[in-house]
C-alpha positions in Angstrom: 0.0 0.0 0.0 2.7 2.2 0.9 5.1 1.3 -2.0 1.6 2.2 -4.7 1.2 5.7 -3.0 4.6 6.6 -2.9 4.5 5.4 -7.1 1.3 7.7 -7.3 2.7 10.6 -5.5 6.0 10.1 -7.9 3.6 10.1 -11.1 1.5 13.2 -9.8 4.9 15.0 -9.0 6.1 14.2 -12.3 2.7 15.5 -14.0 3.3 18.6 -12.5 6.3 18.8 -13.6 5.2 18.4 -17.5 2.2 20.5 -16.4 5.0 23.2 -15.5 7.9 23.1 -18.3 4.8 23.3 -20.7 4.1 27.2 -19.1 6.2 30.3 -18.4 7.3 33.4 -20.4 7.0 33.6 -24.1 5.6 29.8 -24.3 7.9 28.1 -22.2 9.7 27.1 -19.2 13.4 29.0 -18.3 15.3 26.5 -17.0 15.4 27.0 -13.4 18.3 28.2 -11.9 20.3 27.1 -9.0 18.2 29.4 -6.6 15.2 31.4 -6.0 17.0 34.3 -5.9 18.5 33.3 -9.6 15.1 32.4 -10.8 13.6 36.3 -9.7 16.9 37.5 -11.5 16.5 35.3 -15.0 12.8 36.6 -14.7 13.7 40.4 -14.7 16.5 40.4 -17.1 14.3 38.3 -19.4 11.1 41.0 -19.0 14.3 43.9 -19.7 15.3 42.0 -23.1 12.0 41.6 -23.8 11.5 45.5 -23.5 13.9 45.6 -26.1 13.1 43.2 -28.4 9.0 44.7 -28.7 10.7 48.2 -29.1 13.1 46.8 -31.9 16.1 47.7 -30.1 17.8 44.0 -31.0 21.0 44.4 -30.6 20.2 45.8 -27.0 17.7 42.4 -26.9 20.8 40.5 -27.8 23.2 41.7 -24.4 19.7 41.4 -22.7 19.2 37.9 -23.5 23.1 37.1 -22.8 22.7 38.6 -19.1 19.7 35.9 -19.0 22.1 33.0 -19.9 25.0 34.2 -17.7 22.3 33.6 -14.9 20.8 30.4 -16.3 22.5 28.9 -18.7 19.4 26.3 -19.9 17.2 28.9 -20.5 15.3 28.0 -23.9 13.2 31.1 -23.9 16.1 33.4 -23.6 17.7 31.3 -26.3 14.9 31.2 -28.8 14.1 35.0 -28.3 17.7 36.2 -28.8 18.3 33.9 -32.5 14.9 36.0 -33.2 16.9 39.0 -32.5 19.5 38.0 -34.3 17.7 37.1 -37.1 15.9 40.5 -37.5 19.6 42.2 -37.6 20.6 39.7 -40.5 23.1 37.4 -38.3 21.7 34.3 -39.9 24.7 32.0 -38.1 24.3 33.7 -34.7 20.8 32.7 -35.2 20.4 29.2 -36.7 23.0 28.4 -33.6 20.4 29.7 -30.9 17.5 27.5 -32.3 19.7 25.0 -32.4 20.4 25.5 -28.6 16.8 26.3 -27.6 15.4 22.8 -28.8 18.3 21.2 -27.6 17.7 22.8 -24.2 14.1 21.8 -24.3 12.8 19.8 -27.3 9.1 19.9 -25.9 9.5 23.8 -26.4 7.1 24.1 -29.5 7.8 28.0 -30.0 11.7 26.9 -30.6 10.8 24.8 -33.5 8.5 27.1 -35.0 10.6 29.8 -34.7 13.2 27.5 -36.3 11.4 26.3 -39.1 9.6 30.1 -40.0 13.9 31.6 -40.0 14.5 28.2 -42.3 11.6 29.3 -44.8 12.6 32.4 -45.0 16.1 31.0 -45.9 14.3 28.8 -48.2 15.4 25.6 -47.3 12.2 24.4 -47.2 12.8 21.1 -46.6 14.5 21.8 -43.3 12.0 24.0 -42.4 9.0 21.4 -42.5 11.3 19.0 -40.5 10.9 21.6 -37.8 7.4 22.3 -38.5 6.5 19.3 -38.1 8.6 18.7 -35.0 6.3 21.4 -33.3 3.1 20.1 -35.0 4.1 16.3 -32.9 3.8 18.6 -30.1 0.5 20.8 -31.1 -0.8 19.2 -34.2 -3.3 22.6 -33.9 -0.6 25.2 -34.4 -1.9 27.3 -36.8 1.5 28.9 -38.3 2.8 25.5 -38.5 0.1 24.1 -40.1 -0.1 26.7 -42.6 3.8 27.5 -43.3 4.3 23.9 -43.3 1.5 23.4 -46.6 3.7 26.5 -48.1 7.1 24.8 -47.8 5.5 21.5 -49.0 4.0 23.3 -52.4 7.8 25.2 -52.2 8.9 21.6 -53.0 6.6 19.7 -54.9 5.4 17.8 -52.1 1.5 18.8 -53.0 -0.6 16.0 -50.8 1.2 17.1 -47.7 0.9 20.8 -48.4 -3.1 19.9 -49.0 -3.3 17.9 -46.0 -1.4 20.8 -44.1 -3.4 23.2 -45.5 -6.4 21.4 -44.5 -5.0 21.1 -41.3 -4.6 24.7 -41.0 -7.8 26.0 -42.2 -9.6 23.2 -39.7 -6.9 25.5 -36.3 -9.0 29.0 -37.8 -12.3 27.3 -37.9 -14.7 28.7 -34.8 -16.4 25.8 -32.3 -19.8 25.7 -31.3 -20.0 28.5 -28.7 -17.8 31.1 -30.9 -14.6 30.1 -29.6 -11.8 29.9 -32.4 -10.7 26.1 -32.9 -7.1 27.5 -31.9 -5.6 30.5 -30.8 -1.5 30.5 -31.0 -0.2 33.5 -30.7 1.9 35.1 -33.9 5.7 33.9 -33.4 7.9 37.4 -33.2 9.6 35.1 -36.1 6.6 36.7 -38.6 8.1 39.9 -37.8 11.0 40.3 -37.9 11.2 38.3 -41.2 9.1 40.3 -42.8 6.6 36.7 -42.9 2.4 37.2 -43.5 0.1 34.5 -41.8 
């Protein structure tokens, strides 16, 4: 009896603990930092590159979102936002490398691979782009922009009954429920931006 609530107690714990690196800033989780005090730090130097970033002051984003990493060096968001900013100043290598590091921090982080795959279609490598898209869509198979940028990249390369069923996919997100509510709601990734991209 003991031994199956301890097990229960384990799987609830670790429920919460998916529950949780699904949530936090800008889609998902920091990484936590060594200590509380850390975490309130991360948090306030990631709000202060954030400033920066909606006020198009990237390369201030940038050092913003490098003081977040000096303090918690796993943090996904902070990775993921500054190869945005990088990409919006034209450092395409800068930012290709911190996409690479935000999945690899957390590959559960769906915004990363979006993100990812929206710099790669801008690049046009297609291919590699619907790799990503569809590495977010194993996560949210509702994602709208995935969905959609995903049936563009497929047409990009010939690949016409995935860009249909993509396509389909997508127009099914935009459709509204019974009740009014939209079929899906994801916010537009700052990647439409500041690549110049139209959902």
């Amino acid at each position: 009896m003991v031994h199956r609530m301890i097990k229960s107690a384990s799987a609830a714990f670790a429920a919460l603990a998916l529950l949780g690196s699904l949530q936090g800033c800008a889609g998902a989780p920091p990484a936590r930092p060594e200590s509380a005090d850390g975490g309130r730090q991360a948090k306030l130097l990631l709000s202060k590159a954030e400033g920066y970033f909606f006020n198009r002051r990237y390369a201030e984003a940038i050092a913003g979102y490098s003081d977040v990493l000096a303090v918690d060096p796993g943090n996904a968001v902070a990775f993921r936002c500054r190869a945005a900013a990088h990409a919006a100043l034209g450092h395409d290598a800068e930012a290709l490398a911190d996409y690479g590091r935000a999945v690899g921090s957390d590959p559960r982080y769906e915004d990363a691979w979006v993100g990812r795959g929206l710099f790669l279609y801008s690049k046009g490598r297609y291919a590699d782009a619907i790799d990503d898209f569809d590495r977010a869509l194993a996560i949210d198979r509702r994602n709208g922009t995935a969905n959609l940028f995903k049936a563009l990249a497929c047409e990009h390369v010939g690949r016409l009954r995935e860009a249909a069923e993509a396509r389909s996919a997508y127009i099914h997100c935009e459709i509204p429920r019974e009740g009014g509510d939209s079929g899906h709601s994801d916010a537009p990734p700052r990647e439409l931006d500041v690549l110049g991209l139209k959902r």
